[in-house]
N, C-alpha and C positions, 0 to 999 in steps of 0.2 A: 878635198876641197868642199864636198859636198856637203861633210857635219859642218863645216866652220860655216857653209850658209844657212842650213840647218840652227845652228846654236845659234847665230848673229838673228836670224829672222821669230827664233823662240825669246831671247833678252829683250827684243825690241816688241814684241807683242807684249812680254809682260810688263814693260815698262810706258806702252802707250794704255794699255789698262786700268794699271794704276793712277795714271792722269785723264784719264775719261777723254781720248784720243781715239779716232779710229779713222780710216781711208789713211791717201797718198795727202791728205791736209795734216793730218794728224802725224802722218811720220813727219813732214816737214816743218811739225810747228815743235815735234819732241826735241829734233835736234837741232833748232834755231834756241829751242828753250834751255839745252845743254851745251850750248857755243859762248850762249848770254853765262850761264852759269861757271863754266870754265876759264872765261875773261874775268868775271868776276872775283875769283877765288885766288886767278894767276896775278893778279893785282893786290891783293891781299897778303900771298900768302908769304911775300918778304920784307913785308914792309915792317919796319919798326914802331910806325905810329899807332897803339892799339886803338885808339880813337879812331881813326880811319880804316882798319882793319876789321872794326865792328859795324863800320856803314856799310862796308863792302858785303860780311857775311848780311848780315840782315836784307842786304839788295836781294843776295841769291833766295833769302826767305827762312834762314836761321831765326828763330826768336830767342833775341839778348835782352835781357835786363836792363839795371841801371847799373852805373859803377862795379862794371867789369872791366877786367881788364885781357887780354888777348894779346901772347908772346909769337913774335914771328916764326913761318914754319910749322904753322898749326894748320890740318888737315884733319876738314868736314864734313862729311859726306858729300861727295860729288853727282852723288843722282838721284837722294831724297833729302835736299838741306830742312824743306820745311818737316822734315820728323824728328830735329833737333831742337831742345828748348833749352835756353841756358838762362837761369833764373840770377836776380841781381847781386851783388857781391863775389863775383867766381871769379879767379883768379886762373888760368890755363898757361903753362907754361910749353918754352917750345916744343917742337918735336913730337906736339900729341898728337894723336887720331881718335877722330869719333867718327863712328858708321852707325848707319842705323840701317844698315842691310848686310849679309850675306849675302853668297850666289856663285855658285859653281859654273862660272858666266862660258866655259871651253868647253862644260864635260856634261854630254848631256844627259849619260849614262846615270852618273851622281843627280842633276838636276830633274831629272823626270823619277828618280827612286826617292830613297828618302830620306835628301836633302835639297830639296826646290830652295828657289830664293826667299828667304825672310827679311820682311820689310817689318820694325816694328819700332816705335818710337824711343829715343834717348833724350832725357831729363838731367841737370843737373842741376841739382838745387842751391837755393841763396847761400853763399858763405862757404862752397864749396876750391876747394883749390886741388888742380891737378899739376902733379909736378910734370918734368920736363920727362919727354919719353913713353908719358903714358897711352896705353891704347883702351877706349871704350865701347864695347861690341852691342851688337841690335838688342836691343829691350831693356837694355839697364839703367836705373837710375840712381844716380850718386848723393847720396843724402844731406842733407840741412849740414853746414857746416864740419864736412869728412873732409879727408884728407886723402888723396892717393900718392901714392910714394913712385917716385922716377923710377920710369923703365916697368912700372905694373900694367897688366891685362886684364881687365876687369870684364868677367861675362855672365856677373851674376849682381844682382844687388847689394849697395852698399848701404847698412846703415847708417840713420843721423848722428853725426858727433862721434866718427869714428874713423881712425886710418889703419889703410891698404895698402900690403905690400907684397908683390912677387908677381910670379908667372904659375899655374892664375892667382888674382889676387886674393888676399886672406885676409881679415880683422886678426891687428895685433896691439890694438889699444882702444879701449875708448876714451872720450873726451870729457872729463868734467865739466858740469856745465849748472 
């Protein structure tokens, strides 16, 4: 019991640091700030209307575009939404994930050697369309008009005007343009 208050009191330091938090105010404003965010995301994340869907993520502090669109069942980071940018024209189909962190959040062994949490920003850019399934990991950003293909893992950059497909994902076309 002792790591698990160990690891719980290490996530929580590093996620009151990241937000420029610190005392018994700051833990209480971190997880007032992830109860706000959690309601907002659980309200979102079935809904059919992607209009509504996008006021919700943008509440939690996602920056969307213009004419996107957002398929229900889509999961956004739940404890750095504002490190995702989804630029206008993108198209996200169900079933996706985007993180813009890692974190060996149990094992503290892992998290103090070397693999700490990474927090680093994900981008998808204008004219982007991720199909249903897909997952996009901390730091990568999906290029002008690419493509990722259902069921891809994306952990590295993707080229403008090019689709992705597999586990991890690979350029297997590009896009005339």
């Amino acid at each position: 019991m002792k790591d698990e208050e160990d690891a719980f009191s290490t996530n929580e330091k590093e996620l009151m640091q990241f937000y420029g938090y610190s005392g018994n105010s700051g833990k209480f404003k971190i997880r007032l700030k992830f109860f706000k965010s959690w309601i907002l995301h659980s309200f979102a994340y079935s809904c059919p209307d992607s209009g509504f869907v996008i006021k919700m993520q943008r509440a939690r502090g996602v920056k969307i575009g213009k004419n996107c669109h957002i398929s229900p069942y889509v999961l956004i980071d739940l404890v750095y939404p504002s490190l995702v940018k989804i630029e206008d024209n993108v198209t996200i189909g169900s079933n996706t994930l985007i993180f813009a962190h890692v974190n060996p959040t149990a094992n503290l062994f892992l998290k103090k050697g070397d693999y700490p949490r990474k927090t680093e920003p994900v981008t998808i850019k204008s004219g982007a369309i991720l199909f249903p399934g897909s997952m996009i990991t901390a730091g990568v950003t999906i290029g002008t008009n690419s493509m990722v293909g259902a069921g891809s893992v994306v952990s590295e950059n993707v080229p403008d005007y090019c689709i992705v497909v597999g586990n991890p994902a690979r350029v297997v076309k590009k896009i005339d343009h």
